[in-house]
MMTF fields as JSON, N, C-alpha, C and O atoms, coordinates in Angstrom:
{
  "mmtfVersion": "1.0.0",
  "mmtfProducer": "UNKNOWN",
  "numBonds": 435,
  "numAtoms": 436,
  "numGroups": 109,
  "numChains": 1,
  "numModels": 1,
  "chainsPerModel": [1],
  "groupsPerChain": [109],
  "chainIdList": ["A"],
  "bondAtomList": [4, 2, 8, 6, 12, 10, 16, 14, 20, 18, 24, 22, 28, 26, 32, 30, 36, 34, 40, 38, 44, 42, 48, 46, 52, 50, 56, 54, 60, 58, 64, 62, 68, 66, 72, 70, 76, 74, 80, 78, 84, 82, 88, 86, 92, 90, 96, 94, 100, 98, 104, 102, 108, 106, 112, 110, 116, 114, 120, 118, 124, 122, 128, 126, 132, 130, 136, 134, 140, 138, 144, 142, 148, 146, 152, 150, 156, 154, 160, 158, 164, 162, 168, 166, 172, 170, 176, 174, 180, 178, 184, 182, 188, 186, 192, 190, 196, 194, 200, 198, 204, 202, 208, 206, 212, 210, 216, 214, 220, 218, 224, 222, 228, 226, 232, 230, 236, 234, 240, 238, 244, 242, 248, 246, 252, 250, 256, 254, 260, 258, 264, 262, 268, 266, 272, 270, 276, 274, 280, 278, 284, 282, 288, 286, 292, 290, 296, 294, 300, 298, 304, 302, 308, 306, 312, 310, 316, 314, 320, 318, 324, 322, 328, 326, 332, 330, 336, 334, 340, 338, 344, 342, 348, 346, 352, 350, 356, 354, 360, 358, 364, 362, 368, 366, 372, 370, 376, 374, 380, 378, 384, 382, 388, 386, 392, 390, 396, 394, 400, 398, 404, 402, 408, 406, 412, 410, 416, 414, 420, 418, 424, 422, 428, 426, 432, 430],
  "bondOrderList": [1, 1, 1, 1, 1, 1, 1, 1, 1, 1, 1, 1, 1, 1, 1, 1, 1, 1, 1, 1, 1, 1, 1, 1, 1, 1, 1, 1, 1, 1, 1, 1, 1, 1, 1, 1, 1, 1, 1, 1, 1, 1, 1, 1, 1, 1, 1, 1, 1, 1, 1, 1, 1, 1, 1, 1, 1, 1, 1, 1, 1, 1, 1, 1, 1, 1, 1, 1, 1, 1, 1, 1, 1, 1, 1, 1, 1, 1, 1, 1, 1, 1, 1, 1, 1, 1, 1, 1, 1, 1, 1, 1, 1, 1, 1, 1, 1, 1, 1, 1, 1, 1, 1, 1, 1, 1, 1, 1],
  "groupList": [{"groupName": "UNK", "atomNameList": ["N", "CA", "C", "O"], "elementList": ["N", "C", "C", "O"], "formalChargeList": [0, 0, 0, 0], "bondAtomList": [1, 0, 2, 1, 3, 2], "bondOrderList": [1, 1, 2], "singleLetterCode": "X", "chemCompType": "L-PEPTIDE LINKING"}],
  "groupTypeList": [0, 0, 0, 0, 0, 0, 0, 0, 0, 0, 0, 0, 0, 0, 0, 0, 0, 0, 0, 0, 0, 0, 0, 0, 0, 0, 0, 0, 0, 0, 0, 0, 0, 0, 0, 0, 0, 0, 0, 0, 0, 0, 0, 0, 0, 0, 0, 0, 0, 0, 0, 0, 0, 0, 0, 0, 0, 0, 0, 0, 0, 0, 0, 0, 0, 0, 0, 0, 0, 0, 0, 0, 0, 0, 0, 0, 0, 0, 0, 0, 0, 0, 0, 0, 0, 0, 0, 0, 0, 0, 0, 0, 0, 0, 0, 0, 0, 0, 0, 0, 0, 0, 0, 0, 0, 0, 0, 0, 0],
  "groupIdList": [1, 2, 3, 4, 5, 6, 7, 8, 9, 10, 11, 12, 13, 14, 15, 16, 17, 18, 19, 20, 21, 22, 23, 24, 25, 26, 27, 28, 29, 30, 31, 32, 33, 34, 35, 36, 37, 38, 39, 40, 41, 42, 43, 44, 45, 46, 47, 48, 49, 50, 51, 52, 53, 54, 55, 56, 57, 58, 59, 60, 61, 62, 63, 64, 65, 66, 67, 68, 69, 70, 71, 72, 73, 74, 75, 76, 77, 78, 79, 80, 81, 82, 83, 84, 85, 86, 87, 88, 89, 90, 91, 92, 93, 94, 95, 96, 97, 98, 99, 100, 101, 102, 103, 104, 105, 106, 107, 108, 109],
  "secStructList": [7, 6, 6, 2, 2, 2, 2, 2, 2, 2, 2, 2, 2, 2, 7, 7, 6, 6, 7, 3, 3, 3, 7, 1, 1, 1, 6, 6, 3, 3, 3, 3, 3, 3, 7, 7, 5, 6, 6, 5, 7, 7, 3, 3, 3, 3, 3, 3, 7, 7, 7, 5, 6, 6, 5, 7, 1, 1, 1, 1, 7, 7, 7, 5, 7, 1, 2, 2, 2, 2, 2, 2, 2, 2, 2, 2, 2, 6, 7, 2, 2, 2, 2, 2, 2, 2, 2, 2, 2, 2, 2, 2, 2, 6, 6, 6, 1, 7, 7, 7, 7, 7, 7, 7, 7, 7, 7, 7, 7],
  "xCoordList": [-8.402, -9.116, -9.527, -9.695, -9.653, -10.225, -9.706, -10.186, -7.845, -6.723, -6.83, -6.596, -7.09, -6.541, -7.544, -7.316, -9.439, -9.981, -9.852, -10.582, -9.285, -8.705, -7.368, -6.842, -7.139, -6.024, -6.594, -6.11, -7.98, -7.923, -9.003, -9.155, -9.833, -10.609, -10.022, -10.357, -8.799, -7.613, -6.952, -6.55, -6.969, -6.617, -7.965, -7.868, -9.055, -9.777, -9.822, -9.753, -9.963, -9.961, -8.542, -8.613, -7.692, -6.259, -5.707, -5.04, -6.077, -5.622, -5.979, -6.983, -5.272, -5.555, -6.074, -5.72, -7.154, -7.247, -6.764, -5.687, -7.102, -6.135, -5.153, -4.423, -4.864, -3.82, -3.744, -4.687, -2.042, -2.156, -1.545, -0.538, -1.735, -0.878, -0.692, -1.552, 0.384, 1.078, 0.584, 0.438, 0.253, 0.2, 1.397, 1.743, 1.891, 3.12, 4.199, 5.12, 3.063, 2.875, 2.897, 4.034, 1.97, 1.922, 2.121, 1.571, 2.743, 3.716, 2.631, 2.431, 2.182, 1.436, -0.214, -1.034, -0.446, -1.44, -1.319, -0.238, -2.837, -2.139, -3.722, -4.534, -4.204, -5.404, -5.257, -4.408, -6.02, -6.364, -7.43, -8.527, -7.424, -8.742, -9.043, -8.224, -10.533, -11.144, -11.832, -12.274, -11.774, -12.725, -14.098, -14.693, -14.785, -16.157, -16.515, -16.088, -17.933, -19.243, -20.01, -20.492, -20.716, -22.436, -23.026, -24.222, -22.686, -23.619, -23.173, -23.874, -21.609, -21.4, -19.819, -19.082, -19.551, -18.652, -17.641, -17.795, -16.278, -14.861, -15.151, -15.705, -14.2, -14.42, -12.917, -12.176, -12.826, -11.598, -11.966, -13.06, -10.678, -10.61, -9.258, -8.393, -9.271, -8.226, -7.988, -8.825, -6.594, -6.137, -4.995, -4.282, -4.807, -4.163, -3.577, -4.074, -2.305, -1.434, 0.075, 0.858, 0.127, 1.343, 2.187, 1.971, 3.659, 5.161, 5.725, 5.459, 6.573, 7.721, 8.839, 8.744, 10.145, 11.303, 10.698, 10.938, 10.025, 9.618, 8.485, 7.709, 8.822, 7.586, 6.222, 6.083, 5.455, 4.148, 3.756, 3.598, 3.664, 3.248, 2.561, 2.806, 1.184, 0.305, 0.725, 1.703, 0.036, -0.485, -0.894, -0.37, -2.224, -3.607, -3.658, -3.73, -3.646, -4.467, -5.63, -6.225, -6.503, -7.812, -8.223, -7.843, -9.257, -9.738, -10.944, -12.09, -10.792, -11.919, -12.773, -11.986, -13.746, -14.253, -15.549, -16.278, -15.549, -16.298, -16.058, -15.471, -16.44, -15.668, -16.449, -15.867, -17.57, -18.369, -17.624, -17.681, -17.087, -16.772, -15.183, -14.813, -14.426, -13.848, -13.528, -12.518, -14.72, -15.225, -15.786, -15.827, -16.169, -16.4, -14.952, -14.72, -14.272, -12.687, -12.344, -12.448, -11.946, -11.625, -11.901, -11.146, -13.555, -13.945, -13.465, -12.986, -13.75, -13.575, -12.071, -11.807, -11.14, -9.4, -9.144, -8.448, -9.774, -9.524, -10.393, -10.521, -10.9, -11.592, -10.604, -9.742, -10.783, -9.919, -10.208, -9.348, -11.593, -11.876, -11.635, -11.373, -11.713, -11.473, -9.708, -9.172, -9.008, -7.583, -7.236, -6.15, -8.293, -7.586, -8.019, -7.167, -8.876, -8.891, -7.629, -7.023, -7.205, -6.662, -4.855, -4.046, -4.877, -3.601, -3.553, -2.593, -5.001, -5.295, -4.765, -3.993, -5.458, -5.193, -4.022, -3.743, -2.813, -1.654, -1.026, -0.094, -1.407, -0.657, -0.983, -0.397, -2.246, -2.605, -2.289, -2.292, -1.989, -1.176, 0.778, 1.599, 0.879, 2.782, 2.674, 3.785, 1.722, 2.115, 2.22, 2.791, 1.359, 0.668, 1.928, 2.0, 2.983, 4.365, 4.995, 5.148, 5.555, 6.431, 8.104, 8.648, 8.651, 10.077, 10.811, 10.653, 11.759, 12.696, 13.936, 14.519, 14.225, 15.345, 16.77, 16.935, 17.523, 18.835, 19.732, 19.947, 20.083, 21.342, 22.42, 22.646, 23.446, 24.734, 25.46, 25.209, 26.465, 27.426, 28.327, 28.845, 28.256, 28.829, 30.549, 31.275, 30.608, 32.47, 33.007, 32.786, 33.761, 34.774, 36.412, 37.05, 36.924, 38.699, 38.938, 40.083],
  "yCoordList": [19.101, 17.941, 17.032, 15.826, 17.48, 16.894, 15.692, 14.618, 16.425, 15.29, 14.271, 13.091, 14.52, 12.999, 12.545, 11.459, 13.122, 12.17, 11.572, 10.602, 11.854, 11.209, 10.357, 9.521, 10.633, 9.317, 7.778, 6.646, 8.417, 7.477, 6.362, 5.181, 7.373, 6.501, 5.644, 4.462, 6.159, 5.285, 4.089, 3.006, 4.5, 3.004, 2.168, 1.116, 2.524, 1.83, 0.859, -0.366, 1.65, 0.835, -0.183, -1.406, 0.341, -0.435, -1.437, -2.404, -1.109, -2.021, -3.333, -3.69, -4.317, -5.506, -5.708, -4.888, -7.077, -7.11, -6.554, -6.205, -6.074, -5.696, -4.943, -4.62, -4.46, -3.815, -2.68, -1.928, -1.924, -1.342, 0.244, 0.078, 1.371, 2.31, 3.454, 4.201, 3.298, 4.387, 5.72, 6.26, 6.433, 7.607, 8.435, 8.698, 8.756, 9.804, 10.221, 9.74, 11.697, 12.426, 11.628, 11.573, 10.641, 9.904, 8.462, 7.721, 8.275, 6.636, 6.089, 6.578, 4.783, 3.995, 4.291, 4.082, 4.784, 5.409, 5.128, 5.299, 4.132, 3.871, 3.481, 3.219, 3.429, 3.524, 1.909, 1.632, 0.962, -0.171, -0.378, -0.078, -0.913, -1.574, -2.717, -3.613, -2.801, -4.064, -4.692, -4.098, -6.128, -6.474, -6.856, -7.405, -6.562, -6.887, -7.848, -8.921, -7.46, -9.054, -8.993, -7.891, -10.201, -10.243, -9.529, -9.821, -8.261, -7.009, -6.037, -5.053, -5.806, -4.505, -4.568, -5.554, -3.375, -3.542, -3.282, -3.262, -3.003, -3.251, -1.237, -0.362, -1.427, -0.288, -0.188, -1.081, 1.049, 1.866, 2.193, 2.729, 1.833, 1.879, 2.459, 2.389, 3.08, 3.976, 3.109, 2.846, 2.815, 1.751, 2.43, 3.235, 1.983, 2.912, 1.88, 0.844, 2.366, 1.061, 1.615, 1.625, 2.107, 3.215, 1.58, 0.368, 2.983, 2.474, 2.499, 3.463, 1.642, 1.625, 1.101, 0.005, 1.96, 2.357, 1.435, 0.275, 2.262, 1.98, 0.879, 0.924, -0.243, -1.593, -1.261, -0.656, -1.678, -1.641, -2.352, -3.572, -1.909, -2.643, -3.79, -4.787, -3.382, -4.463, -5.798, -5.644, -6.939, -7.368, -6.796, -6.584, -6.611, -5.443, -4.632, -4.901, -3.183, -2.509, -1.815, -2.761, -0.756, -0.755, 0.275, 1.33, -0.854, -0.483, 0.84, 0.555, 1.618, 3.173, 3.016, 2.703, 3.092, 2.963, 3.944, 3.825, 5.13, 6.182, 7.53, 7.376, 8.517, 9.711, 9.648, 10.103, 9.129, 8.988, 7.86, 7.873, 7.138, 6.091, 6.483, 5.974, 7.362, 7.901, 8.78, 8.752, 9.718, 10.597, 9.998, 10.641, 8.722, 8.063, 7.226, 7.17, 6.723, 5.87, 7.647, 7.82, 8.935, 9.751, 10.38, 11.042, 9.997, 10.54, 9.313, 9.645, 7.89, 7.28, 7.549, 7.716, 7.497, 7.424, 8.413, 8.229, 9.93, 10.92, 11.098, 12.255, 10.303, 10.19, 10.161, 9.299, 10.745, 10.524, 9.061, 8.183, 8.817, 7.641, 6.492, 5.551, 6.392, 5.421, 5.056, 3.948, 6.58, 5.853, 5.827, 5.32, 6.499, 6.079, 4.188, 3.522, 3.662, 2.599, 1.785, 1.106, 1.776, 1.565, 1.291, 0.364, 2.644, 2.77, 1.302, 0.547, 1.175, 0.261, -0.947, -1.645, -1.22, -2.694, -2.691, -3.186, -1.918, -1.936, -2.303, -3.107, -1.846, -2.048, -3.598, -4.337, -3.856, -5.25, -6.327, -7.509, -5.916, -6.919, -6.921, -7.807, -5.845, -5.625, -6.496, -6.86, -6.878, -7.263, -8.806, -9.489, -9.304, -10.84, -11.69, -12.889, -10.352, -11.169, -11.766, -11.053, -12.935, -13.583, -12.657, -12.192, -12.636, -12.08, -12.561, -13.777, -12.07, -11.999, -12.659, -11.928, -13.915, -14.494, -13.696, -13.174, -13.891, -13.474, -14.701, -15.377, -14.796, -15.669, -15.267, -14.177, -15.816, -16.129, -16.297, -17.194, -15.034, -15.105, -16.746, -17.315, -17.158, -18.554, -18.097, -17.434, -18.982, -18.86, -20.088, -21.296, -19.383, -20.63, -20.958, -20.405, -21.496, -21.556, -22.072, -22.347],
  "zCoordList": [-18.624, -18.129, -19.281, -19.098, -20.197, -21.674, -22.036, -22.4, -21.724, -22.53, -21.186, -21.449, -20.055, -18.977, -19.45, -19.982, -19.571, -19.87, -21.251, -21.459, -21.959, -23.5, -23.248, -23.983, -22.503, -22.253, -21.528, -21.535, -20.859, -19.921, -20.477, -20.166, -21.616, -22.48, -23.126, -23.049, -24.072, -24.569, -23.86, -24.286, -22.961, -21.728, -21.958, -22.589, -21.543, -21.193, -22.381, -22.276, -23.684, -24.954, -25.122, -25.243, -25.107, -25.49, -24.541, -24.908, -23.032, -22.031, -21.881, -22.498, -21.062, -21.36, -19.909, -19.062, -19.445, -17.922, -17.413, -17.896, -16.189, -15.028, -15.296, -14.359, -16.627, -16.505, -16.053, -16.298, -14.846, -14.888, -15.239, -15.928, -15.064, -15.601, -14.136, -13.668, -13.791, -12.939, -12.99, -14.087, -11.715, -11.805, -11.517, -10.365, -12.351, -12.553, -10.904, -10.244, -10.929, -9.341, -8.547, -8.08, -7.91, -6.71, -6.904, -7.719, -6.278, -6.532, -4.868, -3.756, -5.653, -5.171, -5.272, -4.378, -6.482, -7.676, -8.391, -8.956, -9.234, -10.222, -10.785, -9.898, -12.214, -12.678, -13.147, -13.993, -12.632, -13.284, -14.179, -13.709, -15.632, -15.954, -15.491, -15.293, -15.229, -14.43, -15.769, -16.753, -15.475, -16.638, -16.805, -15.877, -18.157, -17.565, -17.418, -17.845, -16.359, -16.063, -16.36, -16.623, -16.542, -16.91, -16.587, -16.597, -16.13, -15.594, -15.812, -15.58, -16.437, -17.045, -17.67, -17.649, -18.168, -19.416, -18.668, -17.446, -19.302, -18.144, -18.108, -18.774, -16.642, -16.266, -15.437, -15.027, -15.387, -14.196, -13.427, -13.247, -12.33, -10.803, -10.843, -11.716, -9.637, -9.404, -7.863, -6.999, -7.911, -7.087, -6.464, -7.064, -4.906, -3.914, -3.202, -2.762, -3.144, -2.348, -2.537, -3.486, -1.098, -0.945, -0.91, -0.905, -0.884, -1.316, -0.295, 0.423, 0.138, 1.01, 0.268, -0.284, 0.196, -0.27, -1.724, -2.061, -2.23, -3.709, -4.324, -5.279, -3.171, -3.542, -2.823, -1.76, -3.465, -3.093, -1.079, -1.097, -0.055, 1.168, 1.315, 1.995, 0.201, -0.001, -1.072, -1.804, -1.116, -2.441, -3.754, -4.847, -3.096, -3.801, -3.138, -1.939, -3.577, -3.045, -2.711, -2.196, -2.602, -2.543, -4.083, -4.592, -4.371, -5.178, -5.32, -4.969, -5.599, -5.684, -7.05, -7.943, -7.408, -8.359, -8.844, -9.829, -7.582, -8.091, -7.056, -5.986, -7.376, -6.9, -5.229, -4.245, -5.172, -4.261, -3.043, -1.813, -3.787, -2.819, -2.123, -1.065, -2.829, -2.818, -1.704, -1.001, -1.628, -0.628, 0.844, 1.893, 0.668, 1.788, 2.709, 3.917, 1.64, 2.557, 3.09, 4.304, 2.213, 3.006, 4.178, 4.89, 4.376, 5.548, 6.896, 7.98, 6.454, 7.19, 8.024, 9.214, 6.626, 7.345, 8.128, 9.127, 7.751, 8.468, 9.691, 10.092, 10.227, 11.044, 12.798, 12.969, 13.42, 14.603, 15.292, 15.222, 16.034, 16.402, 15.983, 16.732, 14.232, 13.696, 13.806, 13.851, 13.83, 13.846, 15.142, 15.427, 16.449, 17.426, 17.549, 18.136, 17.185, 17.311, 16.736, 17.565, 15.524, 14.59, 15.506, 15.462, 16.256, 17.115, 17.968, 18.124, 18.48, 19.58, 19.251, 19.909, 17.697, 16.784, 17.218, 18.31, 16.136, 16.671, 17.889, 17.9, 18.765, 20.395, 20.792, 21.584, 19.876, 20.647, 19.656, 20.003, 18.315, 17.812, 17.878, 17.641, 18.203, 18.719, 20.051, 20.435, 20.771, 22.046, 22.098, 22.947, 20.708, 20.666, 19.626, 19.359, 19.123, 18.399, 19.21, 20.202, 19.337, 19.819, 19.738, 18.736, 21.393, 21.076, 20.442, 20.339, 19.824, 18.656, 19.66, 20.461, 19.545, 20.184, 19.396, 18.293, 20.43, 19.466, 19.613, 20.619, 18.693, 18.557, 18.768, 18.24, 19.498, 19.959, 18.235, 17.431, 18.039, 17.015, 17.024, 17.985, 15.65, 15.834, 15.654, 14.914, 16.918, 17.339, 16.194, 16.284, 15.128, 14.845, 14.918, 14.022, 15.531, 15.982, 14.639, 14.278]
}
């Protein structure tokens, strides 16, 4: 545990804004430095923003910034109610897309 946290101090020191560094193991993991504000010095966030066939889904993804807060998105996501709602979103935004016309293959003689 010593050396990640010696690597990650090393980031914190060497990195530039925002930059960020991949987590190895889990692809769409990845440790950002944030930079500092008038209220505190730059700090790391551990940033989550799964992959589809390799690119990121999101823009941004969500930023974690303490083991605590951490522990709270997990309770929320794993939450049944919350994703049966979540299902709901879904059904009621699949219904509000406009159908997908198809086009007629263009005939050329």
């Amino acid at each position: 545990m010593a050396e990640l946290e010696d690597r990650l101090v090393k980031f914190l020191e060497d990195a530039g804004e925002w930059e960020a560094l991949p987590v190895e193991k889990f692809p769409g993991v990845s440790i950002v430095k944030m930079p500092k504000t008038k209220n505190r010095p730059s700090k790391l966030s551990l940033v989550i923003n799964p992959v589809k066939d390799g690119k990121p889904i999101k823009r941004k993804g969500l930023f974690v910034t303490s083991a605590e807060m951490f522990l709270e998105f997990a309770e929320v996501l794993q939450n049944d109610s919350v994703y049966n709602l979540m299902k709901s979103v879904d059904d009621i935004n699949d219904s509000q897309q406009p159908e997908k016309k198809s086009r007629k293959p263009l005939k050329i003689d």
